[in-house]
C-alpha positions as CSV (number, residue, x, y, z in Angstrom):
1,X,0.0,0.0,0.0
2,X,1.4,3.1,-0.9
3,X,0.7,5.2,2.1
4,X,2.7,2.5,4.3
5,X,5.6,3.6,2.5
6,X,5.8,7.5,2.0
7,X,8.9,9.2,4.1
8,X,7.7,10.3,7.5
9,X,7.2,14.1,7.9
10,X,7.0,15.7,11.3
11,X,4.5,18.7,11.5
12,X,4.4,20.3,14.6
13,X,3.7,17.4,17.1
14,X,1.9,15.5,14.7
15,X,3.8,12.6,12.1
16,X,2.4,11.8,8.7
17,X,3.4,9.8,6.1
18,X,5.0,6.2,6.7
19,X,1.8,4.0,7.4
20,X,0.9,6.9,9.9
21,X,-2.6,7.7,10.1
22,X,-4.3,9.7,7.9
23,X,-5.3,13.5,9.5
24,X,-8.0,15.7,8.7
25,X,-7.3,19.2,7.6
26,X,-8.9,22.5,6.9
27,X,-8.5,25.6,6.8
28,X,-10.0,29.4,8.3
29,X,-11.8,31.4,6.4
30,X,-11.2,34.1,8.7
31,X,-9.2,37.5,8.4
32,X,-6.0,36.0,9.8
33,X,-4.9,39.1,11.2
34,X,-8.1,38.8,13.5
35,X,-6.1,36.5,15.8
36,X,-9.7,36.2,18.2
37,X,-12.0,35.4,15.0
38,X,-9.4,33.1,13.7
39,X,-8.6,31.1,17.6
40,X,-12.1,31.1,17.8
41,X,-13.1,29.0,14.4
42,X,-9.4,27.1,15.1
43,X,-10.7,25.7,18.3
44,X,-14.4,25.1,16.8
45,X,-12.4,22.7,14.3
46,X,-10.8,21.0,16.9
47,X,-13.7,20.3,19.0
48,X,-14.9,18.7,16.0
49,X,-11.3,16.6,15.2
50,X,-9.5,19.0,12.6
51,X,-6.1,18.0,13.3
52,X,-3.9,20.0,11.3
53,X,-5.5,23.7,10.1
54,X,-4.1,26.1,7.5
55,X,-4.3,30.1,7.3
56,X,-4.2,32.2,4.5
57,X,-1.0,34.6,5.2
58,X,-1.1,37.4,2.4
59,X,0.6,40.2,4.5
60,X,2.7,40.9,7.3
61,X,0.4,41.5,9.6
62,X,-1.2,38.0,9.1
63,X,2.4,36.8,9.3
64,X,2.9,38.5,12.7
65,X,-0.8,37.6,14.4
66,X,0.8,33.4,13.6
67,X,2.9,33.9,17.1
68,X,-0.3,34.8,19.0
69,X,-3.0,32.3,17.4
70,X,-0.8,29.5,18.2
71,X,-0.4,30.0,21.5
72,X,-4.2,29.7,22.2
73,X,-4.6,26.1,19.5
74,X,-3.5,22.8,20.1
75,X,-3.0,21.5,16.5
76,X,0.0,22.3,13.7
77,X,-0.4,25.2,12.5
78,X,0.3,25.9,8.0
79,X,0.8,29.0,6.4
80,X,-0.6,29.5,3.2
81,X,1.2,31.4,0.8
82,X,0.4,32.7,-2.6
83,X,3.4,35.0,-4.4
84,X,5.0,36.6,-1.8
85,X,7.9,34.8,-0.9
86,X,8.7,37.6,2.1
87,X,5.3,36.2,3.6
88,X,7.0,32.6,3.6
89,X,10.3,33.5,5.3
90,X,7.9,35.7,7.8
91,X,5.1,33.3,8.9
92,X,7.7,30.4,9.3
93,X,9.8,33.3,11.4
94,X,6.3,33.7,13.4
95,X,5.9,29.8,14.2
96,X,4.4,28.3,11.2
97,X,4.6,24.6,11.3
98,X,4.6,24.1,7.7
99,X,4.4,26.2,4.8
100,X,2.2,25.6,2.0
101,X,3.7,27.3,-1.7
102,X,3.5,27.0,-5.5
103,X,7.6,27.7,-6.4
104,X,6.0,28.6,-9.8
105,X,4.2,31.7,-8.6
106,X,6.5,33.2,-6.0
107,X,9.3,34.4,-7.6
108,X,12.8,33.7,-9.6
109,X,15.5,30.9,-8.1
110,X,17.1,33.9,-5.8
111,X,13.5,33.7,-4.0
112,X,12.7,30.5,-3.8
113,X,16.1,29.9,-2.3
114,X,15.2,32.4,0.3
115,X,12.9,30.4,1.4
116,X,14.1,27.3,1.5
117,X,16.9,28.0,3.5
118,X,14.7,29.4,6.2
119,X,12.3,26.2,5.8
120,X,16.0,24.5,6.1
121,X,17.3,26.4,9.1
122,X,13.7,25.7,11.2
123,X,13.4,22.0,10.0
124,X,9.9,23.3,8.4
125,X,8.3,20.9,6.0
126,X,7.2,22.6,2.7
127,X,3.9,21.3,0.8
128,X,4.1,21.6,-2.7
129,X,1.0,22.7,-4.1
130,X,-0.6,22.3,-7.9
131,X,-4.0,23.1,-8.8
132,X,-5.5,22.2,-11.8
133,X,-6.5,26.6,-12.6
134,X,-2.8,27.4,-12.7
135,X,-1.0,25.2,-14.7
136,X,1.7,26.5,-17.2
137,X,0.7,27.3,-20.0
138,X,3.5,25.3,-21.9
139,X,1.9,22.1,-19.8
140,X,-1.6,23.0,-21.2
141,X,0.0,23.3,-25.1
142,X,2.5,20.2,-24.5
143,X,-0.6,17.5,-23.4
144,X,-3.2,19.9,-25.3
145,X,-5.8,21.1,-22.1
146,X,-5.3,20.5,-18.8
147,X,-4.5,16.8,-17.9
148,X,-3.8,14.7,-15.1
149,X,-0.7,13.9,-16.8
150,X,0.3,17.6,-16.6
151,X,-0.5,18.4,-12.5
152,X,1.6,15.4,-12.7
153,X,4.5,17.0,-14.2
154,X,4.0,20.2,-12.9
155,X,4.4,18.9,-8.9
156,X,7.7,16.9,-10.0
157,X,8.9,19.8,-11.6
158,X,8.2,22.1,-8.3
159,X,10.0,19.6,-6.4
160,X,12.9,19.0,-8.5
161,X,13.4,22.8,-7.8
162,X,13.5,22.2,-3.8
163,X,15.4,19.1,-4.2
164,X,18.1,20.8,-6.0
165,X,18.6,23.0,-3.6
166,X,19.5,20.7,-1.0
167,X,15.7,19.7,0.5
168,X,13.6,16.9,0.8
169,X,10.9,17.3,3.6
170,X,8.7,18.0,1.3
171,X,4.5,17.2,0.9
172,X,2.9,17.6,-2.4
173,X,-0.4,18.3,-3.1
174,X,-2.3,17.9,-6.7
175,X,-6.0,19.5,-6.7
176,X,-8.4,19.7,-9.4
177,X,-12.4,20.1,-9.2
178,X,-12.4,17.8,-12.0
179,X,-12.7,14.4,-9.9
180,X,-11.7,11.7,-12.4
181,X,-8.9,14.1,-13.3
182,X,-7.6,14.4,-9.9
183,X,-7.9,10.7,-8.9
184,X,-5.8,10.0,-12.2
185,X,-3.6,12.4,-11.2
186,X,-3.3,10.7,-7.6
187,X,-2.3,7.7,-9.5
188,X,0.1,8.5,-11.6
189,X,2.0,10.7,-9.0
190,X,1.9,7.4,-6.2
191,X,3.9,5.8,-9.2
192,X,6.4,8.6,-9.5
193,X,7.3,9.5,-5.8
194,X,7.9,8.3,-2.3
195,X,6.9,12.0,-0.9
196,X,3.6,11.7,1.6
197,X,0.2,13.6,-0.6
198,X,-2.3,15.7,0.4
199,X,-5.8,15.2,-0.8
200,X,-8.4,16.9,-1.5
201,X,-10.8,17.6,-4.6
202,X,-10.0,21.4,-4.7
203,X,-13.4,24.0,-5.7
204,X,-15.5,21.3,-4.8
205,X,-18.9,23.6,-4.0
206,X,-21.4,23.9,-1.9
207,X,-22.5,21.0,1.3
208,X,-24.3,19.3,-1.0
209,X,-22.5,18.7,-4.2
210,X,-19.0,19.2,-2.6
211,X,-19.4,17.0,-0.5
212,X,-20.8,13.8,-3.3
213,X,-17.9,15.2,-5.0
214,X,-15.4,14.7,-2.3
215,X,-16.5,11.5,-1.5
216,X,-15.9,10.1,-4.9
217,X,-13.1,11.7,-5.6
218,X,-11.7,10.8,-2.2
219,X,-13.0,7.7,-1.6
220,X,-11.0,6.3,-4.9
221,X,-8.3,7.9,-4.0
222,X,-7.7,6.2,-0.9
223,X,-9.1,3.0,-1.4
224,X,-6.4,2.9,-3.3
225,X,-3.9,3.9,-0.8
226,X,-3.0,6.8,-1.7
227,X,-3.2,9.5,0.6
228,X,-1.6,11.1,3.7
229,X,-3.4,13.5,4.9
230,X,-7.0,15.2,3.3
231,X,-9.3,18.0,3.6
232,X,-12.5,18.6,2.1
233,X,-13.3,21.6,0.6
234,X,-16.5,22.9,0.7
235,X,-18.3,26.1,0.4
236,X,-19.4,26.7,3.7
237,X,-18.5,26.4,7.9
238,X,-15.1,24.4,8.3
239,X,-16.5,22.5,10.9
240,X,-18.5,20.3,8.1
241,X,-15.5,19.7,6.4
242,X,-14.5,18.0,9.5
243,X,-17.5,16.0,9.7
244,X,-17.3,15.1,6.0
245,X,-14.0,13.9,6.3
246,X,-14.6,12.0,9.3
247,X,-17.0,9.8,7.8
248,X,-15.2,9.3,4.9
249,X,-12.8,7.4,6.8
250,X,-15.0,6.1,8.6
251,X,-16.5,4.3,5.8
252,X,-13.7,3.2,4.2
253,X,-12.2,1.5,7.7
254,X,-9.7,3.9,7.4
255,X,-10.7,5.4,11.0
256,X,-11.9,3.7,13.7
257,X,-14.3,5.7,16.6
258,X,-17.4,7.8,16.6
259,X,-21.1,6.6,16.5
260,X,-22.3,5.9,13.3
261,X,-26.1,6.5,12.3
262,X,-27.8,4.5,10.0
263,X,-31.3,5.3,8.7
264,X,-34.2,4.0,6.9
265,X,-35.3,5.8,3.9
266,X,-39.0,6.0,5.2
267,X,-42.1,4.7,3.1
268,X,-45.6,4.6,3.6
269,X,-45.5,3.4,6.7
270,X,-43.4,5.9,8.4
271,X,-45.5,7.4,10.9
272,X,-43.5,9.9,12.6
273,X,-41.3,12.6,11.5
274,X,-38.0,10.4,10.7
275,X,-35.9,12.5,8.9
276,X,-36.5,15.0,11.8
277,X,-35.7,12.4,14.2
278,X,-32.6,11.1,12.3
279,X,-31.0,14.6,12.1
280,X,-31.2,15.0,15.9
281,X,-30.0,11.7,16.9
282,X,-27.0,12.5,14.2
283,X,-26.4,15.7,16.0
284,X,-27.0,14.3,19.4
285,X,-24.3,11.6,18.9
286,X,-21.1,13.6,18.3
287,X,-21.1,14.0,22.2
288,X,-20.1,10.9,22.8
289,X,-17.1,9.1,22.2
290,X,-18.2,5.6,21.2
291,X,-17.6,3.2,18.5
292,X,-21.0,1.8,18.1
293,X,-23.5,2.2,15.3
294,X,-26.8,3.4,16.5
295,X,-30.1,2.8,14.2
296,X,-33.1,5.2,13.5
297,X,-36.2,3.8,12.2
298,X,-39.3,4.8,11.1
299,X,-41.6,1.5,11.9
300,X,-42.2,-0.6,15.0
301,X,-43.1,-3.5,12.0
302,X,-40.2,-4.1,10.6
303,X,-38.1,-1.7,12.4
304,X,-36.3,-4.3,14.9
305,X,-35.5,-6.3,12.4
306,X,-34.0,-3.8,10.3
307,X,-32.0,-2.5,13.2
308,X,-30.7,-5.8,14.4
309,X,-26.7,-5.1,13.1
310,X,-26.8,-2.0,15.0
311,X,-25.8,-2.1,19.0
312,X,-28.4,0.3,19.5
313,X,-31.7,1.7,18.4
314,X,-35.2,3.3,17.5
315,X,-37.9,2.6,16.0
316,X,-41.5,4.8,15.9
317,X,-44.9,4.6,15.0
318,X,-47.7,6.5,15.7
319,X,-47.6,8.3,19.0
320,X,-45.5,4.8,20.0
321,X,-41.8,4.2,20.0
322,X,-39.3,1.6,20.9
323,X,-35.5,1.0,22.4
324,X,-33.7,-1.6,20.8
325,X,-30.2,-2.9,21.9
326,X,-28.3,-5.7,20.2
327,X,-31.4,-6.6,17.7
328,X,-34.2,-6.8,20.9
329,X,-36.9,-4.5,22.2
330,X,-35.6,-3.8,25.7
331,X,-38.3,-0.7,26.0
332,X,-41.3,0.9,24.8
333,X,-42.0,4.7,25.8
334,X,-44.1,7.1,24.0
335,X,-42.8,8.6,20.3
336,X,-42.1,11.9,22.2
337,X,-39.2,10.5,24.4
338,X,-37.6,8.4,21.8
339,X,-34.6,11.0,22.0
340,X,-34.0,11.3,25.7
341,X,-34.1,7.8,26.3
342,X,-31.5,7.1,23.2
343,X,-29.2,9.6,25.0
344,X,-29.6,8.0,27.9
345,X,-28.7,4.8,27.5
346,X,-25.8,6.4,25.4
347,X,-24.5,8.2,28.5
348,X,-24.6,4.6,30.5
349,X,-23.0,2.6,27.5
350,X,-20.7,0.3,28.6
């Protein structure tokens, strides 16, 4: 598997790469320079298991508030840098725990080198980062549009540059919203390189449609194992990124913990509001931290039945509703305290 054999790259207190776990980013979309806006969505991330979170840095001001935001977070911090290759010398001078650049749009050798040397100096891993909307343009004429093939060459390239100036502790990242394009992309670069990869499907929209998107895309991805660490991107809070993510892995075994919700897709017989009932329980449930799977269903017929794989759950029907652990009815109570008796016996699992 290739994720088992990626170099190891420290990042703050956290490893990745070299069969460790895969961690969940994201990123602010706060004014950086706002260190109590910016700590304040940091920690909301955490709470919700972001474990490595990214901040735009496009001026020195942003560079500067770095020192004071992590002080008051508990995860590695990465500075995101876009063409100013003073801003990448600055935030890793201000406690960045990683910086994230394209070499191809900050500058000439002299700059780059600048940078590197500081990244060199700190022990600072650099991520290499490729997106599919700023290709060159002599990649777009050479494989005629932009290709997987090309992000492909594009990243190497970028790399080659670092390498040759003395550096290896390096991530790369390859992004496209084009899906298929960016899992062929993730497979042609595992081929080519031992460096760990960042994944994500980059632009991916809003909560709905980003996140189908970000499941495929993702969900290839590292079912093939490829990946080191992800993030998906989504129009929207950061925090449902996190959740996103989680059960991505989740899914895919790739994670273990957390209660997972399964839910019947109501029919004719559903006699109580489920999907209302489902959301709540789905809300309800990130409290606790439990590896069971908890079942919500919309019919005291079949309802048991259906539930019997889960360790817990609930079934309703008309003003009636029932507790089901391990595939038997162990209570009936009326619909309306379905919830508090879920939580409950939640908060007395053993």
């Amino acid at each position: 598997m290739y994720r088992d054999h990626t170099r190891e790259v420290q990042i703050g207190d956290r490893k990745i790469g070299g069969g460790n776990p895969i961690l969940i980013q994201s990123m602010t979309n706060t004014r950086t320079e706002d260190v109590q806006a910016t700590v304040a969505q940091i920690l909301a991330l955490e709470a919700a298991g972001c474990e490595i979170i990214r901040c735009t840095v496009p001026t020195q001001e942003a560079a500067e508030a770095l020192k004071e935001i992590k002080k008051q977070i508990h995860i590695p911090l990465v500075a995101d840098i876009h063409f100013d290759y003073k801003m990448a010398i600055a935030a890793m001078e201000n406690g960045a725990d990683k910086i994230r650049i394209n070499p191809g749009n900050i500058g000439g050798h002299d700059r780059i080198k600048a940078v590197v040397d500081v990244a060199k100096e700190r022990k600072i891993p650099i991520r290499v980062g490729v997106n599919s909307g700023s290709l060159e343009k002599e990649l777009v004429e050479k494989y005629q549009g932009v290709t997987a093939q090309g992000l492909v060459e594009s990243a190497l390239d970028k790399v080659k540059i670092i390498e040759d100036l003395g550096y290896d502790n390096l991530v790369i990242s390859i992004k496209s919203s084009d899906v298929m394009m960016c899992v062929k992309a993730h497979e042609l670069l595992a081929e080519k390189t031992r460096y760990p990869l960042h994944v994500g499907i980059t632009e991916a929209g809003t909560l709905y449609s980003g996140n189908l998107k970000s499941a495929v895309g993702l969900g290839i991805i590292l079912y093939q194992g490829i990946g080191d660490t992800i993030r998906v991107s989504l129009t929207g809070d950061p925090v449902e990124e996190i959740k996103s993510a989680k059960r991505i892995l989740k899914t895919l075994n790739l994670r273990k913990g957390g209660i997972e919700v399964v839910s019947c897709p109501t029919c004719g017989r559903t006699q109580i509001d489920l999907i209302g009932l489902a959301n709540q329980v789905e809300t309800m449930v990130q409290e606790f931290p439990l590896d069971i799977k908890v079942a919500v269903m919309g019919c005291v017929v079949n309802g048991p039945g259906e539930a019997k794989e889960a360790d817990l759950g609930i079934a309703g029907g008309k003003g009636v509703g029932l507790l089901i652990k391990k595939g038997e009815i162990i209570k009936k109570v009326p619909e309306e305290q379905l919830l508090a008796v879920l939580r409950e016996e939640l908060e007395n699992w053993k």
